[in-house]
TORDRENPA-146134 format. One record per residue (C-alpha): residue number from 1; residue in three letters; z, x, y. Coordinates in Angstrom, 2 decimals. Last residue first. Example, Ala and Ser with C-alpha at 12.3 -4.5 7.8 and 13.67 -1.06 7.14 Angstrom:
BEGIN
[torba 2,'SER',[7.14,13.67,-1.06]]
[torba 1,'ALA',[7.80,12.30,-4.50]]
***
This chain:
BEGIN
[torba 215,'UNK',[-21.76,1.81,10.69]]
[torba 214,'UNK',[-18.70,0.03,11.92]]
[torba 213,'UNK',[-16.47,1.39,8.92]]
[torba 212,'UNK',[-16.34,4.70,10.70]]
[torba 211,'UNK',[-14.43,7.07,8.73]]
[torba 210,'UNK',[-12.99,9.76,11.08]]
[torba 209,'UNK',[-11.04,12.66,9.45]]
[torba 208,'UNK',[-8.55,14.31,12.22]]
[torba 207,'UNK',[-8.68,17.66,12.64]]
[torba 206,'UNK',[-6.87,18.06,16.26]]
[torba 205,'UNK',[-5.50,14.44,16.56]]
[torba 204,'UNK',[-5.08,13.95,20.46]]
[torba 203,'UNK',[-8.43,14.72,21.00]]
[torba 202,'UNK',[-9.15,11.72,18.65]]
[torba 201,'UNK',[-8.18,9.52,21.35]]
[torba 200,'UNK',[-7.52,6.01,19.60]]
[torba 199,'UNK',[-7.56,2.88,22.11]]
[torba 198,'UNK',[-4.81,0.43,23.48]]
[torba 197,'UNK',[-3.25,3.04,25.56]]
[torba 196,'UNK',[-6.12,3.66,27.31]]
[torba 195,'UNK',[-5.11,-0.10,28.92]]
[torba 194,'UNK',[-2.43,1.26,31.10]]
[torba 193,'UNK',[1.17,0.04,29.56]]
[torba 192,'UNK',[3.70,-1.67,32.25]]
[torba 191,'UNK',[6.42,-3.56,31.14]]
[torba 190,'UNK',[6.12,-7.25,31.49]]
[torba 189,'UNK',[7.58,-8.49,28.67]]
[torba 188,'UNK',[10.75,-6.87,26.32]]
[torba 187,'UNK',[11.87,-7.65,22.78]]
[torba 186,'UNK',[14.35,-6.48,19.88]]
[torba 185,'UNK',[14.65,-6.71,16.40]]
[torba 184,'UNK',[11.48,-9.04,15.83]]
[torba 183,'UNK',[11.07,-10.01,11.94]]
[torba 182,'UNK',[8.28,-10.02,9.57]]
[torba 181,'UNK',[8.86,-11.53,5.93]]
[torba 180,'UNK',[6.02,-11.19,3.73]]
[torba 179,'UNK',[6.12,-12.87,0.22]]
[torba 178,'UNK',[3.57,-11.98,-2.38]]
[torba 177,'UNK',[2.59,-14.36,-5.10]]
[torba 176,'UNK',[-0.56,-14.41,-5.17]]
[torba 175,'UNK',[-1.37,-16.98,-3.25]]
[torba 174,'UNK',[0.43,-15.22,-0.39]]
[torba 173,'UNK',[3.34,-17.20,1.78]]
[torba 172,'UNK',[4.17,-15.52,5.23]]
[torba 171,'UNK',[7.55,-15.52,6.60]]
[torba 170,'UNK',[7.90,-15.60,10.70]]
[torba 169,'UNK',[11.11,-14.19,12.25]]
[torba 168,'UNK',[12.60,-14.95,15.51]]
[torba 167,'UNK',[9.97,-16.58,17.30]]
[torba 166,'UNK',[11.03,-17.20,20.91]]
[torba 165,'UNK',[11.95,-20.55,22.96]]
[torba 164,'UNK',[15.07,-18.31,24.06]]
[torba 163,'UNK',[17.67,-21.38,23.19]]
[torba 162,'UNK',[16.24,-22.61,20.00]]
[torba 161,'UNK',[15.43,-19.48,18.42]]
[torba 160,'UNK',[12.12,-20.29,16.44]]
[torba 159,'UNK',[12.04,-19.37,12.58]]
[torba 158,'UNK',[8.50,-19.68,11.39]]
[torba 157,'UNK',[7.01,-19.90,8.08]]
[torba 156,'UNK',[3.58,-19.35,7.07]]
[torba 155,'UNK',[1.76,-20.85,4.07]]
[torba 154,'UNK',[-1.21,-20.95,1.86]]
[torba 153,'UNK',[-1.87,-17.10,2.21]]
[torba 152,'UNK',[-5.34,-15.40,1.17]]
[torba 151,'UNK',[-6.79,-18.02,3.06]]
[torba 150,'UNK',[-9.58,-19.88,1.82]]
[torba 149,'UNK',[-8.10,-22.86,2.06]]
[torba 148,'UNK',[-9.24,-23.08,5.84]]
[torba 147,'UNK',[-6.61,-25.35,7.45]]
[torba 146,'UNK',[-3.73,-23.39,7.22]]
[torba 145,'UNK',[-0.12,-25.03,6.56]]
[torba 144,'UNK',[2.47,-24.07,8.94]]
[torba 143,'UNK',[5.66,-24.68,8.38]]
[torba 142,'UNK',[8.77,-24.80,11.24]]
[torba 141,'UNK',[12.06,-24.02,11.14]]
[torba 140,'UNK',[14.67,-24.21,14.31]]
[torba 139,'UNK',[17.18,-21.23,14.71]]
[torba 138,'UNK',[20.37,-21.81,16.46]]
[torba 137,'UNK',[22.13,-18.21,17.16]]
[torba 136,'UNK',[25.43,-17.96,16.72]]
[torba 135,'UNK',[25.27,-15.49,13.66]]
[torba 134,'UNK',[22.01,-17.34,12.02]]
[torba 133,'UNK',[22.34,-20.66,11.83]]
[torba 132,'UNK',[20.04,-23.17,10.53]]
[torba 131,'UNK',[17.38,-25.97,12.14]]
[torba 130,'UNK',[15.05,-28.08,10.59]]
[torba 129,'UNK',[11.60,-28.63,8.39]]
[torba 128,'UNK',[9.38,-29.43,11.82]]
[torba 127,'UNK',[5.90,-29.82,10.53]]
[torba 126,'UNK',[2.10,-27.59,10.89]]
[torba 125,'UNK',[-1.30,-27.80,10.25]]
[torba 124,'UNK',[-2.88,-24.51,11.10]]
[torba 123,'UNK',[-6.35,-23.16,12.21]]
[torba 122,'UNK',[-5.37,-22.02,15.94]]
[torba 121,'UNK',[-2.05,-21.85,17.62]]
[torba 120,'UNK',[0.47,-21.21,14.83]]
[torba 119,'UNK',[-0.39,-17.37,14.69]]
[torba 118,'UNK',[0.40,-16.29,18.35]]
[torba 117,'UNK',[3.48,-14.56,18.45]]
[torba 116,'UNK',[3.44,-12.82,14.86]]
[torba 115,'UNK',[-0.29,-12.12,15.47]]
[torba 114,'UNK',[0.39,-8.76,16.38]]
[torba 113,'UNK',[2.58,-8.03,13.27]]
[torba 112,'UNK',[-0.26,-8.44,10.83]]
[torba 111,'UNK',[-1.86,-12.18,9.39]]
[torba 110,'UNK',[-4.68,-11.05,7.11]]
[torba 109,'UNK',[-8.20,-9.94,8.71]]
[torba 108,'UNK',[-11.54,-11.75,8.69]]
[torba 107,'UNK',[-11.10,-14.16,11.60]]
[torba 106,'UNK',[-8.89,-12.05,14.01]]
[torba 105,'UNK',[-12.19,-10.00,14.12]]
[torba 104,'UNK',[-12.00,-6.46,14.75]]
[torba 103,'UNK',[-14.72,-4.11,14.23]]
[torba 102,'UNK',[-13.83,-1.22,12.26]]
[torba 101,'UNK',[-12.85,2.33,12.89]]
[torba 100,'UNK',[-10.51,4.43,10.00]]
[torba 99,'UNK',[-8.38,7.23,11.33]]
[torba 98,'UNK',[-7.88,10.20,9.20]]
[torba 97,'UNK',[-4.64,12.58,9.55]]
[torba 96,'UNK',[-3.59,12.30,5.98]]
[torba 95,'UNK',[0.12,12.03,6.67]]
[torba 94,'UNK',[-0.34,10.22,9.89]]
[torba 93,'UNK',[-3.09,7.15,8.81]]
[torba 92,'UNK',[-4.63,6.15,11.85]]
[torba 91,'UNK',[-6.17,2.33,11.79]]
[torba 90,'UNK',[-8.06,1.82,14.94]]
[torba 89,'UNK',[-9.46,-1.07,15.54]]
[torba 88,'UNK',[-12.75,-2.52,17.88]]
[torba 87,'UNK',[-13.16,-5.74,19.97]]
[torba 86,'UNK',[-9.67,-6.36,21.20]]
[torba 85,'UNK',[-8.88,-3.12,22.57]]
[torba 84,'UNK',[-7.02,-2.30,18.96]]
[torba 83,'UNK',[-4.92,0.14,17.90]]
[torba 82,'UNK',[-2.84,0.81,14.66]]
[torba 81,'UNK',[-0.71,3.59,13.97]]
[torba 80,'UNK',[0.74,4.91,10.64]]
[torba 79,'UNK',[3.40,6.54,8.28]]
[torba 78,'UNK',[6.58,5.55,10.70]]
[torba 77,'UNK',[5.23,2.96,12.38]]
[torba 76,'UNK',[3.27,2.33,15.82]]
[torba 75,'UNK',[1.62,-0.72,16.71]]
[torba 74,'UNK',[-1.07,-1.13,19.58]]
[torba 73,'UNK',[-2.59,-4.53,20.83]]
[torba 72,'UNK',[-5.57,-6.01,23.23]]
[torba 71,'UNK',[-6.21,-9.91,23.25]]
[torba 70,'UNK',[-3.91,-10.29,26.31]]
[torba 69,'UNK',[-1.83,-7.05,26.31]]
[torba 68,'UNK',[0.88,-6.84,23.54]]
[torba 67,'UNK',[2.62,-3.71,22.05]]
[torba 66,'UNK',[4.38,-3.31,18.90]]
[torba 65,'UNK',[6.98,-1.23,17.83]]
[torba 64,'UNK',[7.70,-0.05,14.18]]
[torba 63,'UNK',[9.84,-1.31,10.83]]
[torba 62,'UNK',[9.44,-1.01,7.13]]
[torba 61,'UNK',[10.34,-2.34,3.61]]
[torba 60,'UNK',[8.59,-2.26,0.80]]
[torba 59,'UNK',[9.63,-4.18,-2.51]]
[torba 58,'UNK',[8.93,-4.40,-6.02]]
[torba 57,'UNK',[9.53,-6.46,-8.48]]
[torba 56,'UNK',[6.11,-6.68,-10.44]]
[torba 55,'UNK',[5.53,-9.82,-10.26]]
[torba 54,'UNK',[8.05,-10.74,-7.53]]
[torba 53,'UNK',[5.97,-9.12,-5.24]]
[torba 52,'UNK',[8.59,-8.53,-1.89]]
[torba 51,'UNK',[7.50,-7.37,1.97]]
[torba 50,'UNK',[9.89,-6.51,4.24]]
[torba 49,'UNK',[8.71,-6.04,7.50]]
[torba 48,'UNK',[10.54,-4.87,10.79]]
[torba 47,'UNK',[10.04,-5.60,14.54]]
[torba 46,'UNK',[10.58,-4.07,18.01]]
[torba 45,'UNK',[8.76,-5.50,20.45]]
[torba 44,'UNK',[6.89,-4.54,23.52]]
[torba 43,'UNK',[5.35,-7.31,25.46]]
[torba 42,'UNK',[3.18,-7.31,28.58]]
[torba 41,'UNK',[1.33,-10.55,30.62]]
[torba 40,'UNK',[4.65,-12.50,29.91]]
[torba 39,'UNK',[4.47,-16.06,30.98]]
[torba 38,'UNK',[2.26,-16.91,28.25]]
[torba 37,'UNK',[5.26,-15.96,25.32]]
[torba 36,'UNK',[7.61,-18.34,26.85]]
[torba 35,'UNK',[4.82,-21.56,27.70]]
[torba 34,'UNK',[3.67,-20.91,23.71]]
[torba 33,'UNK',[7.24,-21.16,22.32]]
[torba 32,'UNK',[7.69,-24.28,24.74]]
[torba 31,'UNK',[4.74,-26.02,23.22]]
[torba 30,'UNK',[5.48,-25.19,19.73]]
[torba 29,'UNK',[8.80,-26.65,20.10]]
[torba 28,'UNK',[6.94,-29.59,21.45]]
[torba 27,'UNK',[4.65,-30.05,18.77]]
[torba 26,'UNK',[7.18,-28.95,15.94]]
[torba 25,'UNK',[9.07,-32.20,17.02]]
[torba 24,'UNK',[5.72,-34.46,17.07]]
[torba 23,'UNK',[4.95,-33.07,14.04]]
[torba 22,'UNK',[8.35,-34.11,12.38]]
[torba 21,'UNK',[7.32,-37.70,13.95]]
[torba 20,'UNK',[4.58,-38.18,12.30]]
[torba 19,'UNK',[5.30,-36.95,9.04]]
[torba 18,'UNK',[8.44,-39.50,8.96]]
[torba 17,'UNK',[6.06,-42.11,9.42]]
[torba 16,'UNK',[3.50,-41.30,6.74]]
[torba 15,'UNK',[5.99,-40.95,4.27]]
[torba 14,'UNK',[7.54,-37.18,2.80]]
[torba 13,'UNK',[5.14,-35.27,1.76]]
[torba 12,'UNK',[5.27,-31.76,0.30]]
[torba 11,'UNK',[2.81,-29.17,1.85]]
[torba 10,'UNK',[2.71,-28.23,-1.52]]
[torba 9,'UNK',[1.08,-14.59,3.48]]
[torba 8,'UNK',[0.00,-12.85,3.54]]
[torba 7,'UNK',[-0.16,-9.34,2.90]]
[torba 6,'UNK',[0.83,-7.29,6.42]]
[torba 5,'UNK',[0.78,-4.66,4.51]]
[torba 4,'UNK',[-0.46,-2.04,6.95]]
[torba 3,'UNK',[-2.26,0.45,5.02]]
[torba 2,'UNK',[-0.99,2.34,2.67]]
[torba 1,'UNK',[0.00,0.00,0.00]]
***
């Protein structure tokens, strides 16, 4: 699992009225998670993933920094670095020192870390399941269900903190049988980051291997 595992991630019913209105709850939660997160033209994050396959009982845990900038991201772990300017990624692997180029397309790729603030706005079905503690913290619970069954995942869940209108942890459900937890450890918006920070400078990598996938 070198690169970024971000390995995705029925929709039981319960009455056609009680549906309704649990949408109408995860609506307006929704809402006010999208109004927080819009406001906020930077964001740096702090986040960890754990990432469990029951079939073979394993587990891989790890944790980085990610930075936001309209369509444009960065996220730096211990083994790797990712960029993207929002039409081309950067995937640097440290310990080899190559960097492999592709076009990015939200479309085609898994749910990762950058998406963790955005993911329930396009392509998703989604209910209000409740809230739960965590510490004092109220968290409210929402599932997503993706339109396109194509998915490699056939779930995401979200844990929303009630009082910050900010996702808290979002758990992605793979088809085959994967679970992928990703969690925000700490948070701050509107910090400044120039836009070259968004793109890989091989000068900065003396001897690193370039694979260009966009050939």
């Amino acid at each position: 699992m070198k690169k970024l595992v971000a390995v995705s991630l029925a929709f039981l019913l319960a009455g056609a009225s009680a549906i309704t209105a649990q949408d109408q709850t995860a609506t307006k939660i929704l809402s006010n998670v999208s109004k927080t997160y819009k406001s906020y033209k930077t964001i740096k994050a702090g986040f960890y993933i754990d990432i469990k396959n029951p079939q073979t009982k394993s587990s891989i845990k790890q944790s980085g920094t990610l930075y936001l900038k309209g369509k444009k991201f960065r996220i730096n772990m211990t083994d790797q670095e990712i960029y993207c300017d929002g039409k081309t990624m950067w995937t640097y692997f440290k310990e080899e020192n190559e960097v492999q180029i592709s076009k990015y397309d939200p479309n085609n790729h898994e749910i990762n870390p950058s998406e963790i603030f955005t993911v329930y706005e396009n392509g998703f079905d989604y209910k209000y399941t409740g809230e739960t503690l965590k510490g004092a913290k109220k968290l409210q619970h929402i599932e997503l269900t993706p339109q396109n069954k194509t998915k490699p995942y056939f779930k995401v869940k979200l844990s929303i903190d009630k009082t910050a209108h900010k996702i808290d942890e979002m758990l992605v459900l793979n088809k085959n049988g994967v679970q992928s937890t990703y969690g925000i450890s700490s948070f701050s918006g509107n910090i400044n980051i120039n836009d070259t920070y968004f793109k890989f400078d091989e000068k900065t990598k003396p001897g690193v291997v370039v694979i260009d996938l966009t050939k």
